[in-house]
C-alpha positions as CSV (number, residue, x, y, z in Angstrom):
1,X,124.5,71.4,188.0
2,X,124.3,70.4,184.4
3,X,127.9,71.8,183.7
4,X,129.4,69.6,186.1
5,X,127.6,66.1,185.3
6,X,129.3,67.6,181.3
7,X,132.9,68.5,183.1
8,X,132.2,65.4,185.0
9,X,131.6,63.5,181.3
10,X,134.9,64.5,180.2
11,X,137.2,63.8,182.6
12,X,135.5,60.3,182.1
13,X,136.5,60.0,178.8
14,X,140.1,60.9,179.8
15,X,140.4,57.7,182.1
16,X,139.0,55.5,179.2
17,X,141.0,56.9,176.6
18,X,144.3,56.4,179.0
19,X,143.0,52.8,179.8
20,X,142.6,51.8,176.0
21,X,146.3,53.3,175.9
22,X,148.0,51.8,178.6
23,X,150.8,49.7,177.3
24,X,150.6,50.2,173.8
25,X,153.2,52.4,172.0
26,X,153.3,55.0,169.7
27,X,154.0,52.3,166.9
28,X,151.2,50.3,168.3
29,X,148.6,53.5,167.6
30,X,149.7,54.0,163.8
31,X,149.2,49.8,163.2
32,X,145.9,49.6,160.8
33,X,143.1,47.7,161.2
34,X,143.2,45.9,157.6
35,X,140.0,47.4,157.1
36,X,138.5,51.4,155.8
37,X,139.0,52.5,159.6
38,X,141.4,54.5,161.2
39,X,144.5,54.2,163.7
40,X,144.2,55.1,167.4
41,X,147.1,58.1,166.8
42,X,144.2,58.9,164.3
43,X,141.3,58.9,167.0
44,X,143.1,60.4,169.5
45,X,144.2,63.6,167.2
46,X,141.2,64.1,165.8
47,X,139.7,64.4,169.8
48,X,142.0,66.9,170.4
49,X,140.9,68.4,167.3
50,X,137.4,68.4,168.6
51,X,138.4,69.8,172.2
52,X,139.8,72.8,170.8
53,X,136.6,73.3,169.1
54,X,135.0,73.3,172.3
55,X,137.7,75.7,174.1
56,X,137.0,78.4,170.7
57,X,132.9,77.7,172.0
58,X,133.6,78.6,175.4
59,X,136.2,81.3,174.6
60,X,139.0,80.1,175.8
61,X,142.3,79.7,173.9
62,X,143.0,76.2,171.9
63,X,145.2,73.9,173.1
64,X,146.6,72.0,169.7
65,X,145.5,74.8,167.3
66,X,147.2,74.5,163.6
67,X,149.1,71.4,165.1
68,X,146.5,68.9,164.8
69,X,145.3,70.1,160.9
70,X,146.1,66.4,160.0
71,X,143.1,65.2,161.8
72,X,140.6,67.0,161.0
73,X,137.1,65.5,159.4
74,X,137.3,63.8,155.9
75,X,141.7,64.2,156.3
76,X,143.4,60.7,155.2
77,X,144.2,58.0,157.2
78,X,147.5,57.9,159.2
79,X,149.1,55.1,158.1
80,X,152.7,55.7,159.0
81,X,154.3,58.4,160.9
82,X,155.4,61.6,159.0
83,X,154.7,65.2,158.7
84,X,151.7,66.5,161.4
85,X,151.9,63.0,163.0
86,X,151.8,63.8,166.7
87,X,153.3,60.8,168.7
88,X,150.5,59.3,170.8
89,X,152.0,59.8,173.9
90,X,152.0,63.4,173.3
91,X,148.1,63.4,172.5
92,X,147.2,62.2,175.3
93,X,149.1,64.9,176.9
94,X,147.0,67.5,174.9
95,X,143.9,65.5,176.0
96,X,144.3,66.0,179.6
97,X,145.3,70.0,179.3
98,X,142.4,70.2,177.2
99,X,140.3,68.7,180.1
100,X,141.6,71.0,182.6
101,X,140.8,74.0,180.4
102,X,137.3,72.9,179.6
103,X,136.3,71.6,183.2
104,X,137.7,75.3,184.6
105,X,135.7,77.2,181.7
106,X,132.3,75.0,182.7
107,X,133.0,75.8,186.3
108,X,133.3,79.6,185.7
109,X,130.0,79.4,183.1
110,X,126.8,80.4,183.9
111,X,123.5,79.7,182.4
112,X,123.1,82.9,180.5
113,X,126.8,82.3,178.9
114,X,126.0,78.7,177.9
115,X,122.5,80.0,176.4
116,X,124.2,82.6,173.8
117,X,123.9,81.4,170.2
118,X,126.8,80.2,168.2
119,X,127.9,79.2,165.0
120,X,127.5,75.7,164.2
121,X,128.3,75.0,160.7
122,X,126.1,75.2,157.2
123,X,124.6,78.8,158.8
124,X,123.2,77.1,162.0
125,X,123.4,78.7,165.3
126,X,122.7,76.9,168.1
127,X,122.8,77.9,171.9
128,X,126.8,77.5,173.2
129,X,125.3,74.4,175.5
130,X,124.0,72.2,172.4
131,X,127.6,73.1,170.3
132,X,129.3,71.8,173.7
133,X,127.3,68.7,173.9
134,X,127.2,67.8,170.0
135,X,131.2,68.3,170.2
136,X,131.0,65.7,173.4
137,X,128.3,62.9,171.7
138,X,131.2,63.6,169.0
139,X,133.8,62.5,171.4
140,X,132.3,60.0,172.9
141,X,131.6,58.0,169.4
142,X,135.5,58.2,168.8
143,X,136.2,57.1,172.8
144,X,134.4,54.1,171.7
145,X,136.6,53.5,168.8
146,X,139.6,52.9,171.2
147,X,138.6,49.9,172.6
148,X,138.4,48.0,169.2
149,X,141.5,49.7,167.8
150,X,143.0,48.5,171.4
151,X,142.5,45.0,170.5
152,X,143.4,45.4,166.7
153,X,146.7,46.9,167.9
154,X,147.3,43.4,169.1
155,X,146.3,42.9,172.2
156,X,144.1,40.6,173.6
157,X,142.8,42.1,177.3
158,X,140.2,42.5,179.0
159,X,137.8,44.9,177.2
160,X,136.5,48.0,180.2
């Protein structure tokens, strides 16, 4: 049951990443806040550099793979587009195959697959359950992002 309220989770943040996207243009997610932060094209790459973590966890293939090196943690803020800039439009893209890929590797998981231990960084291990939902409580920090980048990017809507 818990893998499909997590499935469930991510498909969520699908429709509120779209909505935060909706009318704005791929110029529109490289426009800077004036501030330390970064762009949406930013956000939304490093996501899909966080789903394809996920897919390598549940041993499946990546989506983006070297693609989306630009967006990785600590990488420099897009400020313009150039080389490794993926044009939003085409993130989003990503983002949905990437749901599809995760929701059909929950669905075919079972208990004792999401129990085995994994890597997670600095010689942790945790269970393959606890790297899935530390990658999601990631995600969902970023999804959060898009509604004030929305609003930077100039427009002035309601907030969902």
């Amino acid at each position: 049951m818990y893998l499909d309220l997590i499935a469930r989770a991510f498909r969520r943040n699908d429709r509120i990443v779209a909505a935060h996207a909706e009318g704005l243009t791929d110029t529109d997610a490289l426009r800077q806040s004036g501030f330390n932060t970064n762009c949406l094209n930013w956000v939304l790459g490093h996501i899909v550099a966080g789903r394809d973590e996920i897919l390598s966890v549940l041993g499946q293939p990546v989506v983006a793979g070297d693609r989306v090196a630009r967006y990785h943690r600590e990488s420099d803020p897009i400020r313009e587009d150039g080389p490794g800039v993926i044009p939003m439009t085409e993130l989003l893209v990503l983002l949905n195959q990437q749901s599809d890929r995760i929701v059909a590797a929950l669905d075919g998981a079972d208990d004792a697959f999401m129990e085995v231990e994994v890597a997670a960084g600095e010689g942790r291990a945790v269970s393959r359950a606890g790297q899935v939902l530390f990658f999601y409580f990631h995600e969902t920090y970023h999804v959060g992002q898009t509604d004030v980048i929305r609003q930077l990017s100039g427009k002035s809507d309601k907030i969902i």
